[in-house]
Backbone of each chain as ProteinMPNN parsed JSONL, in Angstrom:
{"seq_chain_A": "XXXXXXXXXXXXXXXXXXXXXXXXXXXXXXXXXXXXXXXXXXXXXXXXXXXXXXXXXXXXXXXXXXXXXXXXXXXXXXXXXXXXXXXXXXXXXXXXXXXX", "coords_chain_A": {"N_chain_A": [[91.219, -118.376, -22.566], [89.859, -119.208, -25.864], [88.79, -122.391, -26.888], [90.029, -124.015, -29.979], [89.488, -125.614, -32.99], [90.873, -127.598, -34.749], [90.885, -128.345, -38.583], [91.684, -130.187, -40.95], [92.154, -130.918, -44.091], [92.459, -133.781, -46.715], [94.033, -134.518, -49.462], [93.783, -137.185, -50.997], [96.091, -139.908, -52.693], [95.329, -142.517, -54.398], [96.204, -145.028, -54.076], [97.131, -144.728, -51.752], [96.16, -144.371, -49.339], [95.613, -145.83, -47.074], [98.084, -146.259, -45.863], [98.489, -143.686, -45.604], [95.828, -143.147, -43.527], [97.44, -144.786, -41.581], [100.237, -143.323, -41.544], [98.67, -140.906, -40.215], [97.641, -141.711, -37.927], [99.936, -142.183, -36.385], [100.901, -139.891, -36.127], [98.98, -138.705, -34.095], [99.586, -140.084, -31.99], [102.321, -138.508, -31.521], [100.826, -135.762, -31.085], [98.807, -135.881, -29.079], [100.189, -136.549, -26.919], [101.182, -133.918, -26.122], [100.982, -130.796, -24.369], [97.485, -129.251, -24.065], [96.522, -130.668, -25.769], [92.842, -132.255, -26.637], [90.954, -133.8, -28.355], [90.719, -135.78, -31.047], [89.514, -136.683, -34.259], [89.177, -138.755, -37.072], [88.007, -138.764, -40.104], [86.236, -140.27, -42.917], [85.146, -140.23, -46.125], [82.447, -141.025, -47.319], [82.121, -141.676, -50.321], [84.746, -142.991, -52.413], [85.749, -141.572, -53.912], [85.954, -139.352, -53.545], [87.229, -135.995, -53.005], [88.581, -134.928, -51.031], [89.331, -137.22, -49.085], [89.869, -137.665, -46.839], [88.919, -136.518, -43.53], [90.419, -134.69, -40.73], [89.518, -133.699, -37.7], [90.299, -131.878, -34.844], [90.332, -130.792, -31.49], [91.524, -128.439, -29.364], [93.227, -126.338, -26.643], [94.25, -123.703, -27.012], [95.418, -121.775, -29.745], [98.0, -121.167, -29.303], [98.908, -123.241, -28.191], [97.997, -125.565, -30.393], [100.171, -124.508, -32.285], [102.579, -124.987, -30.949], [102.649, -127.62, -30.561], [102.402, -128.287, -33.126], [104.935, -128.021, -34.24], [106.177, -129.746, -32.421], [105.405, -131.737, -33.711], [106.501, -131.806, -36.384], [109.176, -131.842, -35.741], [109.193, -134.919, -34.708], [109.656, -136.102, -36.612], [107.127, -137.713, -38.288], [106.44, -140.213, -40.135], [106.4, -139.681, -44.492], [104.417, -139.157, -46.85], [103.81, -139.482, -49.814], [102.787, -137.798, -52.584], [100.846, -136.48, -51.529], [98.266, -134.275, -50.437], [97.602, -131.422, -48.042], [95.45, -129.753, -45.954], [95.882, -128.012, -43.398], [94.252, -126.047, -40.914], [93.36, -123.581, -38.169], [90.148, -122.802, -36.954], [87.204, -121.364, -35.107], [83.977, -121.475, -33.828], [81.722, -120.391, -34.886], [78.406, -120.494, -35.613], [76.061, -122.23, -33.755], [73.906, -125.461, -33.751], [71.999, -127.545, -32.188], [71.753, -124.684, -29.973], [74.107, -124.877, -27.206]], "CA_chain_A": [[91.321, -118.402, -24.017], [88.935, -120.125, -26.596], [89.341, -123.593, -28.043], [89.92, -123.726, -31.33], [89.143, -126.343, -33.848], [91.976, -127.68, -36.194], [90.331, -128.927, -39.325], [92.664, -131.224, -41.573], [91.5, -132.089, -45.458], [93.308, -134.56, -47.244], [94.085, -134.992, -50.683], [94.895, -139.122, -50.995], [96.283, -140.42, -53.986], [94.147, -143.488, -54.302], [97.018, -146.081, -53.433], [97.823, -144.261, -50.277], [95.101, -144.632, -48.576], [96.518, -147.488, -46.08], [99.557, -145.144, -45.314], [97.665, -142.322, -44.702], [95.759, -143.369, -41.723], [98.607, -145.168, -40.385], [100.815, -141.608, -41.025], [97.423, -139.681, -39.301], [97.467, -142.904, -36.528], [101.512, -141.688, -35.898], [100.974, -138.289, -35.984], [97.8, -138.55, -33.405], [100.173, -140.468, -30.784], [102.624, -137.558, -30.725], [100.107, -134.918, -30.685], [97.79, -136.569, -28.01], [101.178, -136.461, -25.588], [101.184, -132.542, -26.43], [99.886, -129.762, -23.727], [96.457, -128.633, -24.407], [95.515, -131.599, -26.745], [91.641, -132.558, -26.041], [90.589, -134.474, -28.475], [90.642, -135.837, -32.713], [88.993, -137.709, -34.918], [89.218, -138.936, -38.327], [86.591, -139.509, -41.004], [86.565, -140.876, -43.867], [84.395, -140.108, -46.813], [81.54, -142.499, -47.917], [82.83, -141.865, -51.288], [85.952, -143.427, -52.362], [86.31, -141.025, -55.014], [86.09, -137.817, -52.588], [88.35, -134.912, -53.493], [88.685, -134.54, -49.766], [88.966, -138.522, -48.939], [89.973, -138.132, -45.362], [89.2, -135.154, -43.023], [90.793, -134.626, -38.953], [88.957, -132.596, -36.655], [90.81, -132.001, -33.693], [89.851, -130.051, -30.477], [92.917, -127.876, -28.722], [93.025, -125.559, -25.677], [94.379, -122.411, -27.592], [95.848, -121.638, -30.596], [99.322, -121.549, -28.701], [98.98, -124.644, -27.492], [97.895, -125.905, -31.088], [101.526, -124.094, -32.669], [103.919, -125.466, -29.778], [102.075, -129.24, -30.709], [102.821, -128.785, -34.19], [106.207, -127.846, -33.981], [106.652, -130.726, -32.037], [104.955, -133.285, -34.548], [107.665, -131.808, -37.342], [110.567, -132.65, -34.63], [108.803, -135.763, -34.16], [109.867, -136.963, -38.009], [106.738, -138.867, -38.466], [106.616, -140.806, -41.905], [105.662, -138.513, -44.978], [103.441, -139.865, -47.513], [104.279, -139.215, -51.427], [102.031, -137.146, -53.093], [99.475, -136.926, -50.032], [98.346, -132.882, -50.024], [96.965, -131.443, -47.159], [95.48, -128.391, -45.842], [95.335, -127.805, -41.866], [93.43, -124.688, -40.343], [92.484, -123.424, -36.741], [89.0, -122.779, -36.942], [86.324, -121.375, -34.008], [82.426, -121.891, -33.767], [80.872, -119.652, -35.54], [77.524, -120.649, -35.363], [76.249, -123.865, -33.35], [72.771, -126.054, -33.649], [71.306, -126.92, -31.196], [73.228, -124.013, -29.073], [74.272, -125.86, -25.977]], "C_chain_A": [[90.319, -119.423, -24.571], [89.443, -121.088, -26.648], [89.385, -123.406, -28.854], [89.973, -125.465, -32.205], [90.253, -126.387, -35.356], [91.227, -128.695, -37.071], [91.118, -129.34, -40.802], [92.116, -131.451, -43.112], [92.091, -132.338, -46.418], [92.968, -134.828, -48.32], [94.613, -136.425, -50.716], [95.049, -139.596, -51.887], [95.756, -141.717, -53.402], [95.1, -144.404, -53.923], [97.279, -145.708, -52.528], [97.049, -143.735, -49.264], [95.662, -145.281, -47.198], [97.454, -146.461, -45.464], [99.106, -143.963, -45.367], [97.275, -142.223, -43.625], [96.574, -143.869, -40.913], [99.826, -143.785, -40.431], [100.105, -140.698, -40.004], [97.639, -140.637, -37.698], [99.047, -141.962, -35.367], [101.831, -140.097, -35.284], [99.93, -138.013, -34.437], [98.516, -138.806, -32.318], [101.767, -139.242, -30.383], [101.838, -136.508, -30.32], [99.126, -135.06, -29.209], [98.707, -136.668, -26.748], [101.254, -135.003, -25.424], [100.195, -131.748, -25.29], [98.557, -129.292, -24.451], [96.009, -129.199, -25.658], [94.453, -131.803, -25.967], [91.523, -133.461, -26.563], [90.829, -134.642, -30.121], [89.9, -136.986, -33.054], [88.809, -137.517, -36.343], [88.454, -139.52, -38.65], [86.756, -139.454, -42.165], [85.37, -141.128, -44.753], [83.923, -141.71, -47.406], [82.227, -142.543, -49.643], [84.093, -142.054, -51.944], [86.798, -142.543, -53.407], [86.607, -139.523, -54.432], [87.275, -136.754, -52.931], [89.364, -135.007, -52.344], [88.933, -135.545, -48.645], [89.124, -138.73, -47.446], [89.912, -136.596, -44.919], [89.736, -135.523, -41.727], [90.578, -133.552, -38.791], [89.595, -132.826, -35.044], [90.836, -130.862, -32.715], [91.719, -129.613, -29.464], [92.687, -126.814, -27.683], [92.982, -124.104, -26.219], [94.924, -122.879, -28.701], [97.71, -121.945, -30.56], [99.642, -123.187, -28.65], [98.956, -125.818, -29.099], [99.499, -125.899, -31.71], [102.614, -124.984, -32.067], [103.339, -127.462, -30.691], [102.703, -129.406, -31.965], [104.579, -128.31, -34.556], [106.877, -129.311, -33.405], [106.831, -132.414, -32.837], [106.03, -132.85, -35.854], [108.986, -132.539, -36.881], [110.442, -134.483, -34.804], [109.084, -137.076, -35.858], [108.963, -138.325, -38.042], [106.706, -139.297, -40.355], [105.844, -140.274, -42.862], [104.884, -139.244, -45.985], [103.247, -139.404, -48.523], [103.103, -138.52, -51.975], [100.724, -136.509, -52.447], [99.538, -134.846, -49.83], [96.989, -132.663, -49.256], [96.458, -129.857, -46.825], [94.692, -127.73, -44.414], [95.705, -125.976, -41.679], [93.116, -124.71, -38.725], [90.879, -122.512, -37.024], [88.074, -122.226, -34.801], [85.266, -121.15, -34.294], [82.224, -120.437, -33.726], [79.209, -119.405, -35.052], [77.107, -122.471, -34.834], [74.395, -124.071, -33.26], [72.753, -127.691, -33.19], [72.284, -126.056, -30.617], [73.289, -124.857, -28.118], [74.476, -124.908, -25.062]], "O_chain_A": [[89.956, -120.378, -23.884], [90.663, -121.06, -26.489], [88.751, -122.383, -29.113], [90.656, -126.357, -31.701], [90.39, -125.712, -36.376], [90.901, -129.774, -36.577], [90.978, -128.546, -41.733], [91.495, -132.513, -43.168], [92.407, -131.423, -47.179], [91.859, -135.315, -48.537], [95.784, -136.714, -50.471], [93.967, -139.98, -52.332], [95.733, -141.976, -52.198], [94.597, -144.835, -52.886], [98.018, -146.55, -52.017], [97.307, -142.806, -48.499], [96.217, -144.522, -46.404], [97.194, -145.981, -44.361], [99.907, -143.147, -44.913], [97.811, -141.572, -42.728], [96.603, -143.593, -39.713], [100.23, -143.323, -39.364], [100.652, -139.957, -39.187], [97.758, -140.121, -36.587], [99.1, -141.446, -34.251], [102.557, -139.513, -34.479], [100.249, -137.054, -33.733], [98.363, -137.974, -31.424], [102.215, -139.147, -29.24], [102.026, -136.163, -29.154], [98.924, -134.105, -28.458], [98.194, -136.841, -25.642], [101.45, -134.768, -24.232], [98.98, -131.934, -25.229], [98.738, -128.917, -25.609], [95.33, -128.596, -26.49], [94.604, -131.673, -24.753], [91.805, -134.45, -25.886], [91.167, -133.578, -30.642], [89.688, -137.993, -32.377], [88.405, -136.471, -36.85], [87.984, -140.521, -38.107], [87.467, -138.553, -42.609], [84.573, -142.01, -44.433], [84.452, -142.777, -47.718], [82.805, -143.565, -50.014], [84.66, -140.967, -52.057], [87.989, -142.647, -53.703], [87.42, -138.732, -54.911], [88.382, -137.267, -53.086], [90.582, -135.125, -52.479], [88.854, -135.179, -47.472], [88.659, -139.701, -46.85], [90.48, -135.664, -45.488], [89.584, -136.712, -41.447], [91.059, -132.559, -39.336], [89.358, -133.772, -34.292], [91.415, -129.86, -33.135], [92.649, -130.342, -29.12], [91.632, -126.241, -27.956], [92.02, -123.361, -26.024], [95.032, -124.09, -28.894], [98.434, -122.58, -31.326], [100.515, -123.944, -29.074], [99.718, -126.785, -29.09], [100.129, -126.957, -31.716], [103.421, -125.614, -32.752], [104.124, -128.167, -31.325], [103.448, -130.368, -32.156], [104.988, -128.697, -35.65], [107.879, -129.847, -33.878], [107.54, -133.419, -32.782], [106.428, -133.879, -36.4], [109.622, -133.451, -37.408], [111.425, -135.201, -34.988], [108.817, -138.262, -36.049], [109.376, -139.479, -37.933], [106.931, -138.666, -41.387], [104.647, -140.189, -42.588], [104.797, -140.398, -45.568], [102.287, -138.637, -48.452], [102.135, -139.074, -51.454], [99.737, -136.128, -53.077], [100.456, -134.215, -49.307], [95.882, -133.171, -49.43], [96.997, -128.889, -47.361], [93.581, -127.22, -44.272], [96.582, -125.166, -41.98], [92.696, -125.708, -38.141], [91.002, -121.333, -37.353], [88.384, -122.679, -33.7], [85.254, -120.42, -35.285], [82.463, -119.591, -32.866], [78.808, -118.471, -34.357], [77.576, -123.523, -35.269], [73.655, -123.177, -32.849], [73.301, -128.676, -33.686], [73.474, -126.37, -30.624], [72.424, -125.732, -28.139], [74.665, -125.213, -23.884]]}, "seq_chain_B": "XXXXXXXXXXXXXXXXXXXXXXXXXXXXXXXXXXXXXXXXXXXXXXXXXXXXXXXXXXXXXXXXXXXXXXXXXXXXXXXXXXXXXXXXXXXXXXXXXXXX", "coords_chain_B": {"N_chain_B": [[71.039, -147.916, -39.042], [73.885, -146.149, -39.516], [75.09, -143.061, -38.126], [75.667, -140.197, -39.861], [78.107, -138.039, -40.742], [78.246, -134.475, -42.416], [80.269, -132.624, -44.189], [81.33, -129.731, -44.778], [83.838, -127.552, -46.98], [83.795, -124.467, -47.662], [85.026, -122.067, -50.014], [85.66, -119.008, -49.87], [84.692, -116.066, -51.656], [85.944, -112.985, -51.222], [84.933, -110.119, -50.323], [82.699, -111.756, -49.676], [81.979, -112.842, -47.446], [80.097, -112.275, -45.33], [77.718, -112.625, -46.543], [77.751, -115.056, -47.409], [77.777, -115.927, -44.841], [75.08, -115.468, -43.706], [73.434, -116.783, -45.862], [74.269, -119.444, -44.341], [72.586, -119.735, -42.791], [69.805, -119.677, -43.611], [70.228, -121.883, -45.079], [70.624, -123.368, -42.578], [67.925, -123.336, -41.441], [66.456, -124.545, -42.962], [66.95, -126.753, -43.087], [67.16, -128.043, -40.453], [64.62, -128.809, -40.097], [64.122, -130.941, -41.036], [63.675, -134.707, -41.657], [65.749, -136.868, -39.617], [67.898, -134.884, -38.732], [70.495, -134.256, -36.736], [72.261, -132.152, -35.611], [74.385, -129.015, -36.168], [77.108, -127.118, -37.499], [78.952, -124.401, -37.684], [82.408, -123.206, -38.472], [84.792, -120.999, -38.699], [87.545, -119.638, -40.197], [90.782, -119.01, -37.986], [93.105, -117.604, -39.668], [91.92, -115.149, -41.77], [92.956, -115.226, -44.136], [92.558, -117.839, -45.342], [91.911, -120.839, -47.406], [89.783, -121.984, -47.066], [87.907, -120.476, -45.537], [85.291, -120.783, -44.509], [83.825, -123.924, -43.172], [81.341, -125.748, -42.66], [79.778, -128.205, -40.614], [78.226, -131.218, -40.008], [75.633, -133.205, -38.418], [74.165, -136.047, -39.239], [71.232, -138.872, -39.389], [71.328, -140.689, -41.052], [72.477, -141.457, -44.306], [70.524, -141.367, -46.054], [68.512, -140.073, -45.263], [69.831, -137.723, -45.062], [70.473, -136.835, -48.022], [67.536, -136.874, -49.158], [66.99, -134.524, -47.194], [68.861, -132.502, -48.359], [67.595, -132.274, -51.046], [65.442, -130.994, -50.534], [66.278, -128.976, -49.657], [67.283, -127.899, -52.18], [65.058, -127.436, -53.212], [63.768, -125.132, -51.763], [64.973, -123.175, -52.726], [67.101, -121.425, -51.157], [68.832, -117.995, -50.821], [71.737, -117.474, -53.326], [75.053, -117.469, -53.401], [77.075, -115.415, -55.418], [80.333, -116.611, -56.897], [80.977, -118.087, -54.835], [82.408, -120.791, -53.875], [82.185, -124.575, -52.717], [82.45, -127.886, -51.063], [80.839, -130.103, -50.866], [80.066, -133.174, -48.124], [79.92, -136.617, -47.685], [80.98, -137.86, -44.672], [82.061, -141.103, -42.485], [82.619, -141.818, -38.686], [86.415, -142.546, -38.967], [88.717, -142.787, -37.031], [88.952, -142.047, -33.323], [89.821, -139.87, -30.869], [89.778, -138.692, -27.369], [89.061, -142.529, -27.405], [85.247, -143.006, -27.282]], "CA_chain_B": [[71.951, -147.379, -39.436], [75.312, -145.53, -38.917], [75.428, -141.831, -38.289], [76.911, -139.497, -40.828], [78.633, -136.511, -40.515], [78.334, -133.959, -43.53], [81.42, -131.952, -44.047], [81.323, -129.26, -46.138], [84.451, -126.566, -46.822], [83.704, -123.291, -48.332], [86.181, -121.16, -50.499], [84.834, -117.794, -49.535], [85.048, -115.117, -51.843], [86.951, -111.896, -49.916], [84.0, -109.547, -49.753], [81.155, -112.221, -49.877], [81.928, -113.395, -46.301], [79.027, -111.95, -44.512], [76.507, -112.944, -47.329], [78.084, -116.599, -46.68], [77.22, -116.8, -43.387], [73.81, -115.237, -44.033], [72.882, -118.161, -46.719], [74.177, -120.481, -43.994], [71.719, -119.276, -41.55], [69.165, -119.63, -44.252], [70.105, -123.625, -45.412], [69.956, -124.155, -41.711], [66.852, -123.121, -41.287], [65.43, -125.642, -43.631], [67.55, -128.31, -43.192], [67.063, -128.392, -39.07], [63.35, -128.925, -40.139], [64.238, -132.228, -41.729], [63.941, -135.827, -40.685], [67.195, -137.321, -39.925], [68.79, -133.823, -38.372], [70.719, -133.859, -35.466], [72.96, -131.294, -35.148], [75.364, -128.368, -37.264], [77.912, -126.37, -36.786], [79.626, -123.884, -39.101], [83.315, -123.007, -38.065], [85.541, -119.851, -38.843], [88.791, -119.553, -40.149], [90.987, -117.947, -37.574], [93.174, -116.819, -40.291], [90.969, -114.377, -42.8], [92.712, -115.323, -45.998], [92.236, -119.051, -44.619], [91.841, -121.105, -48.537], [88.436, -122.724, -46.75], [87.353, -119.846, -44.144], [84.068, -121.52, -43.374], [83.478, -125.341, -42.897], [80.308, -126.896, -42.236], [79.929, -129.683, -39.877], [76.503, -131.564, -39.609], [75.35, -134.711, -38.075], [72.673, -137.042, -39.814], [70.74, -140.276, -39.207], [71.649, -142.024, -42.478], [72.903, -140.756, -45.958], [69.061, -140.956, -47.3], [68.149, -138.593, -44.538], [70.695, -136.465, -45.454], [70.025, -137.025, -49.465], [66.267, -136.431, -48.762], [67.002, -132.87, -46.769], [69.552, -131.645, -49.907], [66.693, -132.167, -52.781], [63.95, -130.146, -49.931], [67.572, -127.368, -49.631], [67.544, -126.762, -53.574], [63.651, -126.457, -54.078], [63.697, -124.391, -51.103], [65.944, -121.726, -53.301], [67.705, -120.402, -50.256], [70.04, -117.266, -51.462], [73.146, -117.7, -53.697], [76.193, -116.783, -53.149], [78.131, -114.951, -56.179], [81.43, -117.032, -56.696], [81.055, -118.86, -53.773], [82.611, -122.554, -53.999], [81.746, -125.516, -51.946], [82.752, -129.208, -51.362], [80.178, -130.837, -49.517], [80.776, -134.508, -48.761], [79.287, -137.453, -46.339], [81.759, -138.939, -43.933], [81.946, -141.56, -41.242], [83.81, -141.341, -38.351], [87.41, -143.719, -38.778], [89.299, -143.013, -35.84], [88.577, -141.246, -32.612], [90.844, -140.082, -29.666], [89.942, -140.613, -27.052], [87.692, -143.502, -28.14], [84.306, -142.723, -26.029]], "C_chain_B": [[72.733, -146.171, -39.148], [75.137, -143.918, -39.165], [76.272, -141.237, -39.248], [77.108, -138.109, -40.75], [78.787, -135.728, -42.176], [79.551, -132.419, -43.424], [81.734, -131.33, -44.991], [82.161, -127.719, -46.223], [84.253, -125.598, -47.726], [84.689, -122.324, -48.824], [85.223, -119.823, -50.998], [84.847, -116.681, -50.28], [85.462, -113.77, -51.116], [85.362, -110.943, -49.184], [82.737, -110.082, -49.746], [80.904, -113.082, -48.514], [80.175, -113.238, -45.732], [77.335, -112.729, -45.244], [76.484, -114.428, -47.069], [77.108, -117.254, -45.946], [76.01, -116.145, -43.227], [72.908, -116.564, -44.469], [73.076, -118.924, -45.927], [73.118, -121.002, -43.263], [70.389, -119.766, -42.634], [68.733, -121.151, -44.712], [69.365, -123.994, -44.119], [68.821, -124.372, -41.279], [65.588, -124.137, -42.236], [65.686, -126.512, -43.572], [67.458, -128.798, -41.79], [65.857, -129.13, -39.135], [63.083, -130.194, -40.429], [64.575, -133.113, -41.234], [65.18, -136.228, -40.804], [68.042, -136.15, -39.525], [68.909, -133.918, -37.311], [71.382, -132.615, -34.757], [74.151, -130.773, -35.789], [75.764, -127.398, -36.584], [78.711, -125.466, -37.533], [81.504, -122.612, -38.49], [83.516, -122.053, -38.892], [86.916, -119.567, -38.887], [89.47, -118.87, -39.05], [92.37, -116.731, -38.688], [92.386, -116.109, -41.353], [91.084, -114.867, -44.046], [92.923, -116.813, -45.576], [91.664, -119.504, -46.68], [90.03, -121.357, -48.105], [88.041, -121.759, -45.388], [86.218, -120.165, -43.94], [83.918, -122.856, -43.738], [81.878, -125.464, -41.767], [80.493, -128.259, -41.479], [78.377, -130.151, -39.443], [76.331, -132.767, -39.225], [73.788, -135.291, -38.593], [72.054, -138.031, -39.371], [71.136, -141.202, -40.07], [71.657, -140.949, -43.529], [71.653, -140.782, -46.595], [68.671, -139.937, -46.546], [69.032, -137.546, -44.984], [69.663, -136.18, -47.457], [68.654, -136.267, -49.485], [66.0, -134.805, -48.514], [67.857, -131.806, -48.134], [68.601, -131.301, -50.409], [65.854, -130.986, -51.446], [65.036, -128.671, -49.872], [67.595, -126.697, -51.09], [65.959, -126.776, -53.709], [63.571, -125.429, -52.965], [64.204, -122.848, -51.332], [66.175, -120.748, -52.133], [68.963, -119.233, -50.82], [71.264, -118.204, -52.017], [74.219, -116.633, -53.576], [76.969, -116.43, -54.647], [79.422, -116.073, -56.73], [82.181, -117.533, -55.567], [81.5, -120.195, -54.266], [82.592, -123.347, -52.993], [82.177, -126.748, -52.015], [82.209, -129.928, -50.52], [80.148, -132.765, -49.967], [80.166, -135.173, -47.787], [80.38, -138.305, -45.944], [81.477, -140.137, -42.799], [83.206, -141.52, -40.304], [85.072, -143.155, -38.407], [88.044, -143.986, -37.474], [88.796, -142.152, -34.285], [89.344, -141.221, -31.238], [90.352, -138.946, -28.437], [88.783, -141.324, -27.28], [86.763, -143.033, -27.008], [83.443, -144.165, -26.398]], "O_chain_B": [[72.213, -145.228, -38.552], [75.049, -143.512, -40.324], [77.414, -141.635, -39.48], [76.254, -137.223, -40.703], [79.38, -136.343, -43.062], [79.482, -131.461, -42.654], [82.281, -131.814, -45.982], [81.591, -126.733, -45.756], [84.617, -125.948, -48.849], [85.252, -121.687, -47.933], [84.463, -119.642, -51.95], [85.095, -115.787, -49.472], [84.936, -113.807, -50.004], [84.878, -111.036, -48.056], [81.732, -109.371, -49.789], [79.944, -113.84, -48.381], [79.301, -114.1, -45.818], [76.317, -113.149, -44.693], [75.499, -115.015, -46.622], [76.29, -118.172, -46.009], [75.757, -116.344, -42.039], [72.059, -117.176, -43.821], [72.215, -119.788, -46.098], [72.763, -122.167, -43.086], [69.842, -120.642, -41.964], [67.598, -121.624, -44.769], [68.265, -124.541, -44.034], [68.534, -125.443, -40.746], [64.372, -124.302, -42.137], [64.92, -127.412, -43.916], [67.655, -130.009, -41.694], [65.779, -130.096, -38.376], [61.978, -130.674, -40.173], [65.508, -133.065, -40.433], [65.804, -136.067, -41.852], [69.171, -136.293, -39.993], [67.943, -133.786, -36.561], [71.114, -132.187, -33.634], [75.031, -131.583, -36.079], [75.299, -126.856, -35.581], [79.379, -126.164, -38.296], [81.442, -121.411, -38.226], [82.739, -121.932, -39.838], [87.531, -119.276, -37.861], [88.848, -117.827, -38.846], [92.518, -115.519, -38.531], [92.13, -117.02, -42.14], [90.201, -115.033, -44.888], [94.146, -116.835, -45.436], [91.098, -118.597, -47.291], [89.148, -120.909, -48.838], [87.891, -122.3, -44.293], [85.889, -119.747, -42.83], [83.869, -122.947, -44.964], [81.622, -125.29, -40.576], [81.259, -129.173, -41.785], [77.59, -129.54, -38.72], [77.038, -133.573, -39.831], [72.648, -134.932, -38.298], [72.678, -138.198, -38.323], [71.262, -142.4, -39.818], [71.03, -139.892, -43.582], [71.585, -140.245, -47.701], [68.463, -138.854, -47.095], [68.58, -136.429, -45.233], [68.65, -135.572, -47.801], [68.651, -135.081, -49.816], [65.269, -134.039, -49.143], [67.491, -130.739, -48.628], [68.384, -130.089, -50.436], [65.847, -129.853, -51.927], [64.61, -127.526, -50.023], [67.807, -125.508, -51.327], [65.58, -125.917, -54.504], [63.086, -124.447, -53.528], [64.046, -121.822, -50.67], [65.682, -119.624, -52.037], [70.016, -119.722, -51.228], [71.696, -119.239, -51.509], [74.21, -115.403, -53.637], [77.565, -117.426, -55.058], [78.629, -116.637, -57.485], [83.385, -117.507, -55.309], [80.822, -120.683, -55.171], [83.103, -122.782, -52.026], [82.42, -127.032, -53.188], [82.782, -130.407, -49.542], [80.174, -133.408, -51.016], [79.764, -134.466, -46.863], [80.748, -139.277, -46.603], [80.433, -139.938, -42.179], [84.366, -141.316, -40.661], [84.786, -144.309, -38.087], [87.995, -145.063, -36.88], [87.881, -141.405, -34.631], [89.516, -142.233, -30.559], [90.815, -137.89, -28.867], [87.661, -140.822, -27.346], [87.241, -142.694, -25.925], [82.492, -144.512, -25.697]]}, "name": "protein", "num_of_chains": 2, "seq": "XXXXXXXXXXXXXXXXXXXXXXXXXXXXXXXXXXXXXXXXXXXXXXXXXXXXXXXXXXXXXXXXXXXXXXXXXXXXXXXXXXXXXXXXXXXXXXXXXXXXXXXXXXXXXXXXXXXXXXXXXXXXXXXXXXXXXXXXXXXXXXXXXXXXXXXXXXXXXXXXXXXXXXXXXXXXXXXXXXXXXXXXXXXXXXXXXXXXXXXX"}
């Protein structure tokens, strides 16, 4: 099966910034115990005004494997974050430069 | 100076997919050409009606390299897309698992 590419982009009300990455930090340490996690990383727009102020790109074995994970991180009652809207996708490579 | 990743999600109109990823083929092609380019990537919803079915992912040298390649992307008048919308944005990375 492919990898697939979960791609995360965060609406942050401007005070909840701080408790965002430490919610994304919480969320990363159950997922990262999860079958067929690889890999994530969070970035964080140069502009403070960003629509989009925080994105997570995170690398997964399958799509399965993605589902079962997040199932687990609901179970996993990590701390929710007041007005904080989000909008996670599985994603696969389309097109790639350089190809590898 | 610090690498930047350009991260840019597309809200696809239904039947303007293909033209999309035509024009993307088209930016890249001018924007690979440009100093400060390392490497892009343009992901694929795996659901269809996905709010952001294509995302951009690009790696830079520095936000003027980037800046620089934009202004040479609009005189370059590569196709438009119809009712295409866009949110392109410059990040760095915050967190990363596992750290390398």
């Amino acid at each position: 099966q492919q990898t697939v590419t979960l791609i995360n982009v965060f609406e942050v009300p401007e005070e909840r910034y701080e408790e965002t990455v430490a919610m994304w930090e919480a969320a990363r340490d159950v997922m990262k115990a999860q079958p067929g996690y690889i890999a994530t990383s969070l970035h964080t727009a140069l502009d403070e005004g960003a629509t989009f102020r925080l994105v997570n790109i995170a690398e997964w074995e399958s799509p399965a494997h993605f589902q079962a994970a997040a199932k687990a991180l609901k179970e996993a009652e990590t701390p929710k974050v007041e007005g904080l809207k989000f909008h996670p996708m599985l994603y696969r490579m389309l097109r790639q430069d350089p190809e590898n």
